[in-house]
C-alpha positions as CSV (number, residue, x, y, z in Angstrom):
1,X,29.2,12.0,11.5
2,X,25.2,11.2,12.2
3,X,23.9,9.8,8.4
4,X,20.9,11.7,7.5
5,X,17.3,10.0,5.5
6,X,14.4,11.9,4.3
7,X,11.6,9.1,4.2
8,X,8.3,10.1,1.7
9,X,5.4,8.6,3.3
10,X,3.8,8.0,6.7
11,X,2.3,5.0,5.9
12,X,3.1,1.7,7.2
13,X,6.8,1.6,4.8
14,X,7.5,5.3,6.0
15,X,7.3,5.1,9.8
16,X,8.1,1.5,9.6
17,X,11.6,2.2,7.5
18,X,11.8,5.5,10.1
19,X,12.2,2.8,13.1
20,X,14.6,0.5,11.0
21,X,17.4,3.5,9.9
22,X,17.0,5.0,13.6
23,X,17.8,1.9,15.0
24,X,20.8,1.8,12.7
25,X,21.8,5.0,14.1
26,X,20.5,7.2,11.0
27,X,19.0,10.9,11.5
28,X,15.2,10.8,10.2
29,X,12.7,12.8,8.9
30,X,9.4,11.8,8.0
31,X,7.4,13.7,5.2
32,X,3.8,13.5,4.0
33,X,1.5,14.9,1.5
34,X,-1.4,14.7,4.0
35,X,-2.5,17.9,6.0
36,X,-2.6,15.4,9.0
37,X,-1.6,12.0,9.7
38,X,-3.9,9.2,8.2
39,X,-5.9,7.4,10.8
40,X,-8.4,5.8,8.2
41,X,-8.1,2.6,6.6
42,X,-9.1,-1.3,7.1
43,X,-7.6,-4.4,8.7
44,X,-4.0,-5.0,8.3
45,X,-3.6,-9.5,8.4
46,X,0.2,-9.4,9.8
47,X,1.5,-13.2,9.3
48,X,4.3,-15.0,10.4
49,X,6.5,-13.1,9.0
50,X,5.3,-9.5,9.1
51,X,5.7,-10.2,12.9
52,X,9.1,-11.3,12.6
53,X,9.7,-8.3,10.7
54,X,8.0,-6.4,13.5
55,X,10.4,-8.0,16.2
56,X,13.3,-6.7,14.4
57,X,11.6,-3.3,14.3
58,X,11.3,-3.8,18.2
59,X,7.7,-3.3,18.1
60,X,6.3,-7.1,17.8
61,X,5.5,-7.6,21.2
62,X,3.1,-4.1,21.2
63,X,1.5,-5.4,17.9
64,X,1.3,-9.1,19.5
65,X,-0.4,-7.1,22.6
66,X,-2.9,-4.8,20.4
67,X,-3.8,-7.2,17.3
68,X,-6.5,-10.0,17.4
69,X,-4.4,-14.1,17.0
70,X,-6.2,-16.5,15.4
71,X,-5.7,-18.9,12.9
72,X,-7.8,-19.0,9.2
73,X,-10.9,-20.9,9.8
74,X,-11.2,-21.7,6.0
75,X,-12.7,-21.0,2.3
76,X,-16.7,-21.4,1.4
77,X,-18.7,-20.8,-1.9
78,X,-20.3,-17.4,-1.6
79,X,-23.3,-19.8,-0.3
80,X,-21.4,-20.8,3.0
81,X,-20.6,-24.1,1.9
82,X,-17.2,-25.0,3.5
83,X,-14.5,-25.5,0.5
84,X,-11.4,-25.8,2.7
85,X,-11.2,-26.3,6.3
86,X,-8.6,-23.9,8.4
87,X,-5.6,-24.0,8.9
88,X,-3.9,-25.7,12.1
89,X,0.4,-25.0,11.9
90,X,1.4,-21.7,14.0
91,X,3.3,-20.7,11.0
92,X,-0.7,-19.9,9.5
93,X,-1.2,-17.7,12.6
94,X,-2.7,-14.2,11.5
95,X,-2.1,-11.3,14.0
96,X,-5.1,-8.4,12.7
97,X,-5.0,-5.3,13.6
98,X,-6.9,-2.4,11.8
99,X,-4.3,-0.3,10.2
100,X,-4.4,3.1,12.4
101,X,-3.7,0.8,15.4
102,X,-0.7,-0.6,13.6
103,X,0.3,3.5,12.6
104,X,0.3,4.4,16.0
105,X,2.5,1.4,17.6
106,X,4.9,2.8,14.7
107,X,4.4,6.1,14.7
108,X,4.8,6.3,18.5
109,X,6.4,10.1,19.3
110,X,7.4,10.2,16.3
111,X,6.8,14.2,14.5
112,X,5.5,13.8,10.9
113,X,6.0,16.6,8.8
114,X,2.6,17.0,6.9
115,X,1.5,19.2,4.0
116,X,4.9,18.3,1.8
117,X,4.0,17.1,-1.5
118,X,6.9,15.9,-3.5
119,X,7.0,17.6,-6.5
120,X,10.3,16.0,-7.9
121,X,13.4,13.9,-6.6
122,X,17.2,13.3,-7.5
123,X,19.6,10.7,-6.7
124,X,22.8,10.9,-6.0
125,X,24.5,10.4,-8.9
126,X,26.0,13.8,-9.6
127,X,25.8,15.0,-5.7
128,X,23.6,14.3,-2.6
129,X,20.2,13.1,-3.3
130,X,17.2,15.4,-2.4
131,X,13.4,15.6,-3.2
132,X,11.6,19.1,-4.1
133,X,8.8,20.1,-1.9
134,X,5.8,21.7,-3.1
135,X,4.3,24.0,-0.1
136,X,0.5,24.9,0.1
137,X,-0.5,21.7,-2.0
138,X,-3.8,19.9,-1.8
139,X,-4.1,16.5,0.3
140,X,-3.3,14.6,-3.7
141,X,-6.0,11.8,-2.7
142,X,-8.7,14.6,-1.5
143,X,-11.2,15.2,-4.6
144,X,-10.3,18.6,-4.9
145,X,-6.9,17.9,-5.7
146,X,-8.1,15.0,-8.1
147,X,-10.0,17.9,-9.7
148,X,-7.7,20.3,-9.9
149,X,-4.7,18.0,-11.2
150,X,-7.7,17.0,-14.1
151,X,-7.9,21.3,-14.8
152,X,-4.3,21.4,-14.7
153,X,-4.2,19.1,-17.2
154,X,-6.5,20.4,-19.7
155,X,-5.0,24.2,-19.7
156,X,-1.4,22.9,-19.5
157,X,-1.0,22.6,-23.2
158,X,0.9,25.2,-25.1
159,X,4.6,26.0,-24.9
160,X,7.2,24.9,-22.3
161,X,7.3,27.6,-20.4
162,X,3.8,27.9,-20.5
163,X,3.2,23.9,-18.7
164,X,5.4,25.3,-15.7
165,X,3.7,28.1,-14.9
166,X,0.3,26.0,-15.4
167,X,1.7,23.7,-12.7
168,X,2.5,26.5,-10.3
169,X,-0.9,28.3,-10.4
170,X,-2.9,27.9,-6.9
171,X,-6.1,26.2,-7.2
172,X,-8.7,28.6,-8.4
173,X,-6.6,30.4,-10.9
174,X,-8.2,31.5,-14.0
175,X,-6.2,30.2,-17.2
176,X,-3.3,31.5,-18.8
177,X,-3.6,32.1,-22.5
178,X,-1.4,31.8,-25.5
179,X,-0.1,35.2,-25.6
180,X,-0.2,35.3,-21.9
181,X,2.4,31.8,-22.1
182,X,4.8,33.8,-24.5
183,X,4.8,36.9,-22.5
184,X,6.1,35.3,-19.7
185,X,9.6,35.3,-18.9
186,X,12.1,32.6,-17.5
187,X,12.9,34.8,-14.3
188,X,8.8,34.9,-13.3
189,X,8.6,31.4,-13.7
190,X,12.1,31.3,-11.4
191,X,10.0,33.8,-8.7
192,X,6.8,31.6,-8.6
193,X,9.0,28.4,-7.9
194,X,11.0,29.7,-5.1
195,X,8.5,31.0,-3.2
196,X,6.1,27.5,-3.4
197,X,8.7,25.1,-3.5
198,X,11.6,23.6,-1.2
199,X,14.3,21.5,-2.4
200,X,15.4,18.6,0.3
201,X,18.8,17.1,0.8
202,X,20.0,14.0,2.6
203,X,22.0,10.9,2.3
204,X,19.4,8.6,1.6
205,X,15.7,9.1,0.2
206,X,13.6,6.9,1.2
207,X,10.5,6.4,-1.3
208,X,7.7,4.9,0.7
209,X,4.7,6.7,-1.1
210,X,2.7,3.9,-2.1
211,X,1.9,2.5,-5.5
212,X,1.4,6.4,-7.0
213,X,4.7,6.9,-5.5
214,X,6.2,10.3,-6.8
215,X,9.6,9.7,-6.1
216,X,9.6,6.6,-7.8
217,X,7.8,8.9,-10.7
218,X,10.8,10.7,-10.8
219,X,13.9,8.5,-10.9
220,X,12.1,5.1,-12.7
221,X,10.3,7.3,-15.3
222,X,9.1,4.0,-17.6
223,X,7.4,1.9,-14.4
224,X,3.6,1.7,-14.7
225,X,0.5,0.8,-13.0
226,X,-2.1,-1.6,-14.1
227,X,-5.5,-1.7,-13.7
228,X,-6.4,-5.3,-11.9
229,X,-10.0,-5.4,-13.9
230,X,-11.3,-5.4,-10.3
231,X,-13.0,-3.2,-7.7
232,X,-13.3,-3.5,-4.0
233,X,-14.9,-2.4,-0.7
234,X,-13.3,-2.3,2.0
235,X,-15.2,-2.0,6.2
236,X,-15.2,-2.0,9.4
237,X,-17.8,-2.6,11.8
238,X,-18.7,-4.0,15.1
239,X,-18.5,-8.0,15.7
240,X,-21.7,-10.0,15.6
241,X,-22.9,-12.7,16.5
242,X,-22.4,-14.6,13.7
243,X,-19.2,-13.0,13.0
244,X,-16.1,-15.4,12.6
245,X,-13.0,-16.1,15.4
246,X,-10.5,-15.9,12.5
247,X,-9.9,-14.7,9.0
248,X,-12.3,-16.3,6.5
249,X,-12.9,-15.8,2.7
250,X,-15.5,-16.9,0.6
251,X,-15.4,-17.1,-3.8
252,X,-18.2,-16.8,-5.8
253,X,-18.7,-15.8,-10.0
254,X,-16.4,-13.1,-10.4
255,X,-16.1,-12.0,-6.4
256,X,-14.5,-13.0,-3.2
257,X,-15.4,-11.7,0.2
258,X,-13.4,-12.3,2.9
259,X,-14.2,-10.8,6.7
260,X,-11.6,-11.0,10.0
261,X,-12.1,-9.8,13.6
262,X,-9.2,-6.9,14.5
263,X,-8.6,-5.2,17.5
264,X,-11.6,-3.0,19.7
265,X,-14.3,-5.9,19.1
266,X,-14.2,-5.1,15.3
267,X,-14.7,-7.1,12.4
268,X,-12.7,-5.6,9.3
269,X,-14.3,-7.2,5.6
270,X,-13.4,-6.7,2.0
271,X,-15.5,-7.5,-1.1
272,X,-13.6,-8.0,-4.6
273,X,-15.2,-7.9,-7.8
274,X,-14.9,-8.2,-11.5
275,X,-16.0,-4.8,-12.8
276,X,-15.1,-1.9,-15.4
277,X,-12.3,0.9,-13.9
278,X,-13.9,4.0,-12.2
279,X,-17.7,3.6,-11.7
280,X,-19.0,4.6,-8.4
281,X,-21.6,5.2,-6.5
282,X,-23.5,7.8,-4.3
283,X,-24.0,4.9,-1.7
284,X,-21.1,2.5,-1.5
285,X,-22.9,-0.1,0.8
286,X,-25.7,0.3,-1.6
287,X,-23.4,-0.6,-3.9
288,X,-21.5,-3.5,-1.9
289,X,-25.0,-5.0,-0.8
290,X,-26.2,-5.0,-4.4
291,X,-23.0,-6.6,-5.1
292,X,-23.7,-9.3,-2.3
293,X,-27.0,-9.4,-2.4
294,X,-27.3,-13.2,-2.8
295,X,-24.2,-14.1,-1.2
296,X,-24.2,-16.2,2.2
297,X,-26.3,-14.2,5.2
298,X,-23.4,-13.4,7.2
299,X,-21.5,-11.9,4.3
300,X,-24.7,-9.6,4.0
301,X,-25.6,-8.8,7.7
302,X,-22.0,-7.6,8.4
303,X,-22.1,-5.5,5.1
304,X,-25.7,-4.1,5.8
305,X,-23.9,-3.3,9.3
306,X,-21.9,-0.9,8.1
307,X,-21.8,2.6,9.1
308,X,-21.1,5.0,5.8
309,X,-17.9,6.6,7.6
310,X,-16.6,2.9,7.8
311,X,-16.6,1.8,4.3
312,X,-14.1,2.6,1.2
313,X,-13.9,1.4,-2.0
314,X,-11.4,1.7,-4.6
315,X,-10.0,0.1,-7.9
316,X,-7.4,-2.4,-7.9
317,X,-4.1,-1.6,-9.4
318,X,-0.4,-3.4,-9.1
319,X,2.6,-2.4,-10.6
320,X,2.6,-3.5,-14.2
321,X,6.8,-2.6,-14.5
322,X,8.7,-5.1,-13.0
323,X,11.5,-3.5,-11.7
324,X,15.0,-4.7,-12.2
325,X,16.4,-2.6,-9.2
326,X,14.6,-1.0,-6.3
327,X,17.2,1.4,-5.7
328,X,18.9,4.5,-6.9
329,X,22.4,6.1,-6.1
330,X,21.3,7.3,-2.8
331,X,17.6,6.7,-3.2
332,X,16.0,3.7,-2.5
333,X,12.2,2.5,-2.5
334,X,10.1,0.1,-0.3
335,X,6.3,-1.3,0.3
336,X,4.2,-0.6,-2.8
337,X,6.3,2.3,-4.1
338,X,8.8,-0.7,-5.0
339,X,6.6,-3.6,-5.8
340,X,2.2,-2.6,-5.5
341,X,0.6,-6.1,-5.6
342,X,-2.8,-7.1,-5.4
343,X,-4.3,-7.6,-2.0
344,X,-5.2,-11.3,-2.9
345,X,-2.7,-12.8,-0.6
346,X,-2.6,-10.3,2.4
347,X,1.1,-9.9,1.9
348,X,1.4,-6.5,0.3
349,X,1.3,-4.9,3.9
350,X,3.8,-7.5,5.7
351,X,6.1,-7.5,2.2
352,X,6.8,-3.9,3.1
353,X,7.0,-4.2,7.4
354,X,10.3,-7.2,5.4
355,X,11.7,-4.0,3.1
356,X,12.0,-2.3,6.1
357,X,13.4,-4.2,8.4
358,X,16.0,-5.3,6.2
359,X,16.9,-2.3,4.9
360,X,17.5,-0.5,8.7
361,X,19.4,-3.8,9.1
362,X,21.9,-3.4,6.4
363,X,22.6,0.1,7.0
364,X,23.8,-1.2,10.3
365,X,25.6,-3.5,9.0
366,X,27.3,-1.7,5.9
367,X,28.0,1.6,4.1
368,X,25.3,3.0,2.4
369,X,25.8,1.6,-1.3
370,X,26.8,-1.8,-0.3
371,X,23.7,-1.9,2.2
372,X,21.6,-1.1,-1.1
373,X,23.1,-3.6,-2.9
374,X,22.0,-6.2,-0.7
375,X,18.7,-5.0,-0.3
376,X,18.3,-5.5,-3.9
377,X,19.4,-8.9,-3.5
378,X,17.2,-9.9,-0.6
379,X,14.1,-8.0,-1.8
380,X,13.1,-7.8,-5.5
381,X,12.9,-11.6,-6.3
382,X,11.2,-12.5,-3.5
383,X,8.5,-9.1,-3.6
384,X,8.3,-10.2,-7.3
385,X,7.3,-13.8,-6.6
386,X,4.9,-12.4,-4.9
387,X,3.5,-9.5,-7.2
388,X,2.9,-12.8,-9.5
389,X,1.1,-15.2,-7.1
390,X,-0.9,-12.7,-6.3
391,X,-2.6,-11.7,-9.6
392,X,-2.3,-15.5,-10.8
393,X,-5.3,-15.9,-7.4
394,X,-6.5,-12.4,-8.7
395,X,-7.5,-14.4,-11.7
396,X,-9.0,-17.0,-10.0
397,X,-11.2,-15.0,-7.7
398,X,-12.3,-12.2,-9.5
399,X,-12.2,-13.1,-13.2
400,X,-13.5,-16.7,-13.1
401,X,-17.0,-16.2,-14.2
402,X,-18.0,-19.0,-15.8
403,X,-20.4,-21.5,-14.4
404,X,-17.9,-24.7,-15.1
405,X,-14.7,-23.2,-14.4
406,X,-16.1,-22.2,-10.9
407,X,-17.1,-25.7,-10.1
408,X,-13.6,-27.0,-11.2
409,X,-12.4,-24.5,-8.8
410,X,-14.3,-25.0,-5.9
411,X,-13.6,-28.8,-6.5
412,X,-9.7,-28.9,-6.7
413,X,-10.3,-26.3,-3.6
414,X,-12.7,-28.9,-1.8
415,X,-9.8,-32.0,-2.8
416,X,-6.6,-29.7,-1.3
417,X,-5.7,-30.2,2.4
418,X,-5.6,-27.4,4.6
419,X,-2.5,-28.7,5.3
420,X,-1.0,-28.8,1.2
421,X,-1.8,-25.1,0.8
422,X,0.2,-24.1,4.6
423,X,2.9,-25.9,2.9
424,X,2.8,-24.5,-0.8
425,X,2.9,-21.1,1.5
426,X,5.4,-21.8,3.4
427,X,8.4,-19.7,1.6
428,X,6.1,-16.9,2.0
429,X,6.2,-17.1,5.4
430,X,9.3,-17.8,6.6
431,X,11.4,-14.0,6.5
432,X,14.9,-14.6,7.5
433,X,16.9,-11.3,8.7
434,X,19.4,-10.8,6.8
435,X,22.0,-11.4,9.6
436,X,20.9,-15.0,9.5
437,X,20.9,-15.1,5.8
438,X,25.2,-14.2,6.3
């Protein structure tokens, strides 16, 4: 009998982990809180091994056909002043591709079920696992689902009873009041749940819903996120000529910038900085330029090049929980759902393309528990290692301010072969299936 997976998520874990369990012979559906599927977002940096992650997948050779090869040409102060000359083994190669490219190769005919918020999930512990669906709900990263989660919020104090129904008015609802809260019965609470919400089952749930993940809300109850203490821009825009042939950063007080050239003649950048959570602007590349402002002139041009539907910017969170298990009786999660890291080492994306292909590889391999079992065992000590790097150069980049620490940096920087740090990296690299791990 055909094994059955609800996947949450149509980002890069969702229809990544969709390709892994089909292959593995696994019946798949793919669910999303979206009211379409996402085609916005930056650069994606696949390394060495996101691409071997991507040949077990089956779709390497697409990606290796759409993306843009090259290999890091190096680190400079924010002034342009070269710190660290590229890199030079193949194991350093970067593959970039901007991230709806990389949705389509995985999406490919795939049907994604849109406009299902999970509202709450279950393992398998006392029967099948499901998730609840919540029909009619807002995109939950559109403002006016921000909003109204904020109004909820505030009018959902009071009795039990009287919290449930606050969460299953429709936006636009006037308030219910005290007596209003105590008038209501159990059985009208029953009547307004059944008619908005849908409750899932399957063999496996797959939680692939990003850091705010609300399956892993519902099953690992105590995990929390973390502000970084930075803030970042993220664009796109067309190459020029001054743009570079491969991935480059650059560190300044406080900031990094780092800029790569991506499929369609593109050049994806992102800018980090050391600020306070939540401020924003009317004009983000107002905001970025001011940010930049003195920075080197090809940091600024490609900036001031931006188009305003090109540019996002958002606060940096990770995980703060480290979890002991990424996996549930019967519910299991992957990408930053699991193990949300700071985007300081490009491996958040290519960490999750390694969940998925060794999870779809295990359930091939083994029944479902066992298979979960060994995903533990292959994934949360290595994603963790990697959740720690990753804020330890956080702290380097963004919240080194001071004048004398950043010349000690940008010294041991200018004293460390290209070829020391391709080394030090090298476990990062190197993803072994776990087929060759037996």
């Amino acid at each position: 009998m055909t094994q059955t997976a609800i996947i949450v998520g149509a980002g890069i874990g969702g229809l990544a982990a969709a390709r892994g369990l089909e292959a593995a012979g696994w019946q798949v559906r793919v669910l999303d809180a979206a009211p379409e599927p996402g085609s916005l977002g930056a650069g994606v940096s696949i390394t060495s091994n996101g691409m071997a992650a991507l040949d077990a997948l089956g779709v390497g050779d697409a990606v290796r056909g759409a993306a843009v090869r090259a290999l890091p040409e190096g680190v400079f102060t924010d002034q342009g002043t070269p710190l660290q000359e590229g890199m030079h083994a193949d194991s350093s190669v970067v593959h970039a591709i901007h991230r709806s490219t990389l949705l389509d190769i995985l999406r490919g005919e795939r049907e994604i079920e849109t406009g299902m918020r999970v509202a709450g999930a279950s393992d398998g512990e006392r029967g099948r696992p499901s998730v609840t669906i919540e029909h009619g709900a807002a995109d939950p990263d559109s403002s006016d689902a921000r909003s109204e989660r904020e109004r909820r919020k505030d009018r959902a104090r009071g009795t039990k009873l009287g919290r449930r129904l606050h969460r299953l008015l429709e936006p636009g609802d006037d308030p219910i009041d005290r007596r209003a809260e105590a008038r209501a019965t159990r059985a009208q609470v029953r009547s307004l749940a059944s008619s908005r919400f849908e409750t899932l089952e399957a063999d496996l749930i797959v939680g692939a819903d990003g850091i705010d993940s609300a399956v892993r809300s519902a099953l690992w109850r105590r995990a929390r996120t973390d502000y970084s203490g930075a803030t970042a821009w993220f664009g796109i825009v067309q190459a020029e000529a001054d743009s570079p042939a491969g991935p480059r950063m650059y560190l300044g007080r406080g900031a990094a910038f780092g800029m790569e050239p991506i499929d369609g003649g593109r050049i994806s950048w992102w800018g980090m900085a050391f600020a306070r959570m939540g401020r924003r602007a009317d004009d983000e590349i107002e905001a970025a330029v001011r940010q930049f402002d003195d920075w080197a002139p090809e940091v600024r041009d490609h900036i001031a090049a931006t188009g305003s539907s090109s540019i996002t910017h958002r606060d940096l969170f990770s995980l703060a929980t480290r979890l002991d298990s990424y996996h549930r009786p019967g519910v299991v999660l992957v990408g930053d759902a699991a193990h949300a890291m700071l985007p300081t080492l490009g491996q958040g994306g290519n960490a999750t393309l390694e969940d998925a292909a060794t999870l779809g590889i295990l359930l091939e391999d083994h029944p479902l528990e066992q298979a979960l079992a060994g995903y533990d065992r292959a994934r949360v000590e290595r994603t963790q290692r990697m959740m720690h790097l990753s804020e330890r150069v956080a702290r380097v980049n963004t919240r080194m301010r001071m004048p004398a620490l950043v010349a000690a940096r940008n010294g041991l920087l200018n004293l460390t072969p290209a070829l020391a740090t391709e080394i030090a990296s090298d476990w990062m690299l190197a993803w072994r299936s776990p087929r060759s791990a037996d």
